[in-house]
N, C-alpha and C positions, 0 to 999 in steps of 0.2 A: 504494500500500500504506500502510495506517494506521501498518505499524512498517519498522523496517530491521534487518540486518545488526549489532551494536555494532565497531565498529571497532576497540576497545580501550577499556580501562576493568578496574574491579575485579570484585568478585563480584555484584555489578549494574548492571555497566555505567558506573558511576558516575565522576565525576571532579571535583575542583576546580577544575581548569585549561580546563576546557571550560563552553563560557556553555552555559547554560538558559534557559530563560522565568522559573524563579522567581529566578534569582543575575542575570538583566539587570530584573526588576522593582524587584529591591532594590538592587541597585548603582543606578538611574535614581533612588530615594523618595534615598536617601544613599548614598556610596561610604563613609563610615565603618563605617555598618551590614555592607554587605557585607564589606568586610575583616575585621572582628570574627567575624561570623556565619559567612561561605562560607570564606573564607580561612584566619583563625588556628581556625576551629571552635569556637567559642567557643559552647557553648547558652546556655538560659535557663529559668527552671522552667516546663515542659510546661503548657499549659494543656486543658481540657476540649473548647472547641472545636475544637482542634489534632486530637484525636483524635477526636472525632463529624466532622469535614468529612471524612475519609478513609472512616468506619467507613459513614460514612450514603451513599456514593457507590455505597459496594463493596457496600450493600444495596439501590440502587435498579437496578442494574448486573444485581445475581443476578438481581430480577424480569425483565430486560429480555430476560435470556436463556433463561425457560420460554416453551412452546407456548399457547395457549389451545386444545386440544382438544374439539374438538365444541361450540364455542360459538359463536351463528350470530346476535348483534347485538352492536354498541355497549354499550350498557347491560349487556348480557349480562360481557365484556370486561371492562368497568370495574368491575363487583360482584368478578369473579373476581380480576384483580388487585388489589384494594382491599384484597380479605381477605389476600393473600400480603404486603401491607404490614405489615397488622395481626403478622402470623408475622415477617418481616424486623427487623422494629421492637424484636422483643421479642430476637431474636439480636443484633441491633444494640446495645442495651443491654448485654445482659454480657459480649460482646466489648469493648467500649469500657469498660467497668466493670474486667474485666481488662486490660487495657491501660493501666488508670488507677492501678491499683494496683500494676502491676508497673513504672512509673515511677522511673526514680531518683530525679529532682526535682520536686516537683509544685509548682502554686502554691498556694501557704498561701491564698490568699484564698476559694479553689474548694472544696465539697464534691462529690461524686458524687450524693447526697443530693438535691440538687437537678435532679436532668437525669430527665426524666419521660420514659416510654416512647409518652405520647399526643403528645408534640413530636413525637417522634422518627416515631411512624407519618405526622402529619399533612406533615411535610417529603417525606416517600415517596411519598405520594399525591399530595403536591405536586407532584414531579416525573413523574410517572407523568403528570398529567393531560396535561402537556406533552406528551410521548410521545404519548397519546391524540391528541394533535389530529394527530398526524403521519399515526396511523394511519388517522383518518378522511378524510385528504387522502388516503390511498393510496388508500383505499377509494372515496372519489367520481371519482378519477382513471383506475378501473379496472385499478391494481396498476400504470399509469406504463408506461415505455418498459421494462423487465424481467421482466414477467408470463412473456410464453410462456418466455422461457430456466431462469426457473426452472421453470416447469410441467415441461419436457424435463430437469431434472435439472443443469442448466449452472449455475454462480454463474457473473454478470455479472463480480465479481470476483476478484481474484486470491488474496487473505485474504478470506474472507465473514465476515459478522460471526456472531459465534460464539455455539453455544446448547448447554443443556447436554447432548442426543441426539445431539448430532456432534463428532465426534474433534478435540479443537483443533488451532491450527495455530502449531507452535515456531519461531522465528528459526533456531536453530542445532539441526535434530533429530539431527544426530548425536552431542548431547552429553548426549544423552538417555537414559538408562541403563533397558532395561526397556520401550523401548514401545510393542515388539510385542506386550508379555505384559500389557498394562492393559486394560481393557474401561471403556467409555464407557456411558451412561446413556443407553436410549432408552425409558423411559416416556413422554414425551410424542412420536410419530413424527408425521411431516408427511406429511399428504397433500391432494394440490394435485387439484383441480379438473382437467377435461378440457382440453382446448384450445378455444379460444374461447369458453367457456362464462364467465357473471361472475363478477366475484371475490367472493369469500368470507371472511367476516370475518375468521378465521386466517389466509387470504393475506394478507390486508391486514395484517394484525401481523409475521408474516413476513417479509414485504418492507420493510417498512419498518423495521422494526429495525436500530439504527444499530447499526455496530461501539462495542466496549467491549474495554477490557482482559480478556483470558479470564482468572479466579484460576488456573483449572487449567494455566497455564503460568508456570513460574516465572523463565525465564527474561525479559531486557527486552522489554517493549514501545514503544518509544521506537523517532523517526525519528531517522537519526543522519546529519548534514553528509557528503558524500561525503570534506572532508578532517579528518574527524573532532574540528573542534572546537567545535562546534555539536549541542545536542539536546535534542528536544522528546518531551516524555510527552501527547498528546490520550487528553484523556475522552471525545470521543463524535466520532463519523463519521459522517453522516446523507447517503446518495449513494442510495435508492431510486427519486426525480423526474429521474434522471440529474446532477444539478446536487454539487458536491461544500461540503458545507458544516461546519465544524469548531464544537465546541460545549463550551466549558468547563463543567464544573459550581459552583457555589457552595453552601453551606451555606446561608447568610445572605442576607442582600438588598443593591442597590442602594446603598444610605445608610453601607453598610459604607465603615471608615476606608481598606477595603486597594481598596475598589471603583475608584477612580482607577485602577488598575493594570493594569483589566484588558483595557483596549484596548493597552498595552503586548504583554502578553502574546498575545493573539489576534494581534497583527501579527507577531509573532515566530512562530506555528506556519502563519499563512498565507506566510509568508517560505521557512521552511523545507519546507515542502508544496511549493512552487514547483522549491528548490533541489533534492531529492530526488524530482521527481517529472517533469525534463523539463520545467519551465516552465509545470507543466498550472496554470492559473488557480482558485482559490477560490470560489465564489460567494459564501459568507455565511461571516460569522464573529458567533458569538452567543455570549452568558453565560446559563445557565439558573440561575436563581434559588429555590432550595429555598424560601426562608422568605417568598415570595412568594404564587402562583408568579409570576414573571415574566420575560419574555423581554427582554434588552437588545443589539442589535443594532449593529452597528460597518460603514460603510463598509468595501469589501474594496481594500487599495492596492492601485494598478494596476501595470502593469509599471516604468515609471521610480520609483514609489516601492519596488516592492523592491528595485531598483537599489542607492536609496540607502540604504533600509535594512539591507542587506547590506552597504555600505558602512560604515555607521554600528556596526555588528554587529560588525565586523571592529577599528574600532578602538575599541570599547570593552570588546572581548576583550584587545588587547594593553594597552589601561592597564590591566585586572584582570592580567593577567600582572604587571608594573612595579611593582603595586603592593606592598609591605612589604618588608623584609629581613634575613633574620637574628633574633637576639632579638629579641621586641617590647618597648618600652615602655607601660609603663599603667599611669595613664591617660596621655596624650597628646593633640595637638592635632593629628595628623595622620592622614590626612585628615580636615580638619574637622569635624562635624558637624554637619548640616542645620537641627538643631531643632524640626521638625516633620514627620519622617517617623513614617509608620504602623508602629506594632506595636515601638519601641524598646524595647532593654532597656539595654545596654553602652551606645551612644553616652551616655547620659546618665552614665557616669561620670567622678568625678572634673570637671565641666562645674557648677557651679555654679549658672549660669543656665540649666542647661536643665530640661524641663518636662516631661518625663517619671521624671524619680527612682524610688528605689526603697529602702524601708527595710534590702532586702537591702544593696543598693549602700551607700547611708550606715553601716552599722555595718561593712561592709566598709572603706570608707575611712579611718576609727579607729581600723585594729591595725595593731598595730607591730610586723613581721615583724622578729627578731632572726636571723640567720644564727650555725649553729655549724660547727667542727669534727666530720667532713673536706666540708661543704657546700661551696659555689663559690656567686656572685648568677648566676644565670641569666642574666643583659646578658655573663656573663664566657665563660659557653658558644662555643669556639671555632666560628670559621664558615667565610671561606674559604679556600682554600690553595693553593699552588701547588705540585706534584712532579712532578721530575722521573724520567724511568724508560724501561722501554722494553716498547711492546707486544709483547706473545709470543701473543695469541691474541685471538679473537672469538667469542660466543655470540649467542643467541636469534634474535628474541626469545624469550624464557620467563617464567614467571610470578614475579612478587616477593613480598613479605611479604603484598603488598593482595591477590595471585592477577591483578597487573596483567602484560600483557605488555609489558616491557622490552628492550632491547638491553644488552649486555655486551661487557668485553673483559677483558682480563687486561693487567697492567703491572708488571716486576719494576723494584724497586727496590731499592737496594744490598742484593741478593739475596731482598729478600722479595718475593712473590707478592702481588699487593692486586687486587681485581678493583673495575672499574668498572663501572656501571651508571647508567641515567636514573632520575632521583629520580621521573619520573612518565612513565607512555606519550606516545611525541613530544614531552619534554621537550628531549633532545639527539639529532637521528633523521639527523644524519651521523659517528655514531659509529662506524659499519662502513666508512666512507669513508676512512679511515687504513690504508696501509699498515704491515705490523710494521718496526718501527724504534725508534732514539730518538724523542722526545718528551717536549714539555712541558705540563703540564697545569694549564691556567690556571683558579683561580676557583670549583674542584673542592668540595664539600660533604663534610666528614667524617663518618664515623661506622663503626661496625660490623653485620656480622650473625653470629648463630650465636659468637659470639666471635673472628671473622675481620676485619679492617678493613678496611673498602669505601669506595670516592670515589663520590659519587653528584652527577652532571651535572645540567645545568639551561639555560635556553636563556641563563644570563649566561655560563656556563663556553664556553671555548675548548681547542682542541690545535695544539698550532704543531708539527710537524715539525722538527728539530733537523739543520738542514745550514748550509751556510757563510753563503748568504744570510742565515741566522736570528741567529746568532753576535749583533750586535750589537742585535737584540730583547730575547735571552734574558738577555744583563746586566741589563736594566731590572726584571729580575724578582728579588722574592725567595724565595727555594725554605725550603720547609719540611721538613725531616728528618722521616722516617715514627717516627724513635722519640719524640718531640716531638708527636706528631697526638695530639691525645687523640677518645679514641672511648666513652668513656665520663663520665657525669656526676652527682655527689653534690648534689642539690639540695635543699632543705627551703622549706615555705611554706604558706599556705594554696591550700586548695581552692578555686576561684572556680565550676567548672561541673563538672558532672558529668552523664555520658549513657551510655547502652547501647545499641548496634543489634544485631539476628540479620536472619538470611537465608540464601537457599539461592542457592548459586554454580551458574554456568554449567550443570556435570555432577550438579548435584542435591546435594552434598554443604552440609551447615548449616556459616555464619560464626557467627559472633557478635565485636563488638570494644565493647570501654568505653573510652571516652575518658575523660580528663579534665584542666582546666586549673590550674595551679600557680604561686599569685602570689606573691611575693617582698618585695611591698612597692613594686618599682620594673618588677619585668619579669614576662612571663608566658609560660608554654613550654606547649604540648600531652602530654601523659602518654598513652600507649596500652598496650593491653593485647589479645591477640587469643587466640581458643577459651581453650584449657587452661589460661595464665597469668591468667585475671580466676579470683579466689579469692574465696570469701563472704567477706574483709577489705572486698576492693575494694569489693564489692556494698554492704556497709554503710556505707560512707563518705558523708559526707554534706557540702556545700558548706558556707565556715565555718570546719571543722577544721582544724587543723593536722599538716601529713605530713613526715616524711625519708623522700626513697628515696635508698637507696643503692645504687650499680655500676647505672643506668640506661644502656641501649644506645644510643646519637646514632643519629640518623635526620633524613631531613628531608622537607619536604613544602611544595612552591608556595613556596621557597628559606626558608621558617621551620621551624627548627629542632624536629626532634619525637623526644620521651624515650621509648620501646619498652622494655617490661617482659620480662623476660628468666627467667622460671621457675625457673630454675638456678643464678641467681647474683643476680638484685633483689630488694632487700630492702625492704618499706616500712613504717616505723614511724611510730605515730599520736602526735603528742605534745599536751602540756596547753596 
């Protein structure tokens, strides 16, 4: 199967604690970059390409999924979809136009002005031709070892790759609200040749049609690690010739600076094919090349190299875990900086020698963040604690602030109620393995929700069980009084990043969350904001400026500290 199950995650599955193809590319180019980028979430102003490489996938993807009806050559095929480029191209332009516009952060250097609708078709066609040769191989092959099962109605597979006159296929359909009451699009219907008769050039396009992310499903389409901390997003699945072959898309070409990365990448979803698929073997792994076209093709590791690479996978997942703590410092030296990885933005700060800069960056690094009254420096933001208490109860898992499934429990402490929870899914996942009793709780992440104080776990945090054995552990510890925790944070500073995402969760319901990051001068904390609390204040804010908020909620996230805007009680003021 092209996708899985999501094991846990937020309202797309999503996670920071869980390696990908693009957090192991960029953690491999620099571990600084990644920590910046993937970890503290740190963005950078959005560029043009950023959004045509998405925009222009998602338009060669639609084509791939109409029929060509009643057209009975080659040439026939290629005029018809050529023209649906020319129509894709032109939607691809104002989607990505709006998309550009409705950016918080752009890059000052880029106009929109510039991005022409003849690129954009000739990239489409670009890929298309590819496509095309696929199809003419099905077609001299005589539709391949899967002719007659389709003729009889059977997909060979278990997810067929999906068109827009058949009913897609959901990960999770019972979270699907409504989908007995939808009706699916059969303008273009398929009709298959007799049996044994030759195939036909809509067979050929048919069959050969590689899987594609369906739009009309909103929920992930991503393979996901059976122990869920691993996962890959495949652009194309091409298994008509029986052979299973995995196919990145690219924008750009070859020569591109991110190109290095993408045999990384390809090994990482031929890895994960293996591990989520019973060890079934890859054939090819290829990069398709929009602004080419061109095909670049990658040896497929054999079994003892996925070995290692699963090997390799595993520990460069726990140093991304290990990696940062608590408040950040920035700039800093740690982990160091590469100096020549592709697409930098942060690492080059505050780094003198290095060779990426940025005019942002430099007039960033010439203000002199004053702190006032009632602010706190951000480095002062408490972090970890020890309390003691005693569990009275256990939940979940249930959804968190992200809509992530979590575990819980409950712990009264000289007589208050605090509930615990894992600061991230499978963060702390022997937290139901306590029975109720005393207990000590080691290492524990402060903050609140809803205006209740919550400890939120982490795979540094510990619980010791409080019996006689224990006794002379428990001295070595020092306990933190609940009235003493602070769970909330008065901070001022500049803006450093600022970002918006939306989306639609698991049961079809819309997110939306705005980040953003808040420097001090010395430190830097994450700012969030989720649906109803982003205000057109927030919206208008711009990197640069300078904020107070005050009565900010503690939260945390991958054990760095993160500020939760609170509708009812934070307040955030723009200052000069």
């Amino acid at each position: 199967m092209p996708f899985g199950i999501p094991p846990s995650g937020g309202p797309l599955s999503r996670s920071r604690t869980r390696i990908s193809a693009s957090s192991l590319t960029r953690y491999l180019r620099c571990p600084k970059q990644f920590f910046l980028t993937n970890k503290l979430g740190l963005s950078s102003p959005k560029s043009i390409s950023q959004i045509l490489g998405v925009v222009l996938e998602d338009s060669l993807c639609a084509i791939l999924m109409r029929r060509p009806v009643g057209i009975n050559s080659l040439n026939g095929i290629e005029s018809w979809c050529y023209g649906l480029a020319e129509q894709e191209a032109a939607k691809c332009f104002e989607l990505g136009k709006q998309r550009w516009e409705s950016t918080l952060w752009q890059n000052s250097t880029q106009s929109w002005d510039d991005v022409a609708v003849e690129e954009l078709a000739k990239k489409i066609k670009n890929g298309l031709s590819l496509f095309l040769k696929e199809v003419e191989d099905c077609y001299n092959s005589n539709g391949g070892p899967y002719l007659e099962m389709f003729r009889s109605g059977i997909s060979p597979f278990k997810i067929p790759s999906p068109s827009w006159g058949d009913e897609p296929i959901f990960p999770i359909p019972d979270k699907v609200r409504n989908f007995g009451m939808r009706t699916w699009s059969e303008d273009e219907p398929m009709t298959w040749q007799a049996s044994n008769e030759p195939i036909s050039w809509p067979e050929a396009w048919e069959i050969a049609r590689p899987w594609v992310k369906d739009p009309r499903v909103h929920q992930p389409q991503r393979l996901f690690h059976p122990d869920g901390w691993a996962a890959g997003e495949l652009d194309l699945v091409l298994r008509w010739d029986g052979k299973i072959r995995l196919i990145d898309i690219k924008s750009g070409n070859p020569s591109s600076k991110f190109a290095q990365s993408l045999i990384h990448q390809l090994n990482f979803y031929a890895w994960l094919w293996s591990e989520t698929h019973e060890n079934q073997p890859v054939d090819r792994i290829e990069g398709w090349y929009l602004g080419g076209p061109e095909i670049v093709e990658f040896a497929v590791p054999n079994q003892d190299e996925l070995a290692d690479l699963g090997t390799m996978y595993r520990n460069i997942h726990r140093e991304m875990l290990e990696l940062g703590e608590g408040p950040v410092k920035i700039p800093d030296n740690y982990p160091a900086p590469c100096t020549q990885s592709a697409g930098c933005f942060w690492c080059s700060f505050g780094n003198k020698d290095f060779d990426y800069d940025s005019d942002y960056l430099k007039t960033l690094e010439t203000i002199d963040v004053t702190i006032t009254s009632p602010s706190q420096k951000i480095g002062e933001i408490q972090s970890r604690v020890n309390i003691k208490g005693k569990f009275t109860g256990q939940w979940g898992p249930l959804p968190n602030h992200y809509a992530e499934p979590v575990l819980g429990a409950m712990v009264s402490v000289s007589g208050t109620q605090i509930t615990i929870e894992e600061s991230e899914p499978n963060s702390f996942p022997s937290l139901h393995h306590y029975a109720d009793g005393e207990v000590l709780i080691i290492d524990a992440l402060p903050g609140v929700w809803r205006g209740n104080p919550r400890l939120y776990l982490d795979n540094k945090s510990r619980i010791i069980p409080i019996d006689s054995s224990s006794i002379d552990e428990l001295e070595s510890y020092e306990i933190t009084r609940v009235g003493l925790m602070r769970t909330r944070a008065n901070v001022e500073g500049i803006i450093a990043s600022i970002d918006k995402r939306t989306g639609v969760r698991l049961d079809e319901k819309p997110w939306s969350m705005l980040n953003l990051h808040l420097w001090d001068g010395n430190h830097i904390v994450e700012v969030v904001a989720f649906g109803s609390s982003i205000t057109s204040q927030m919206l208008a804010m711009k990197p640069g400026e300078k904020i107070k908020i005050i009565s900010a909620e503690l939260g945390w996230r991958s054990g760095l500290p993160q500020l939760r805007i609170d509708q009812r009680s934070t307040r955030i003021i723009k200052l000069d």
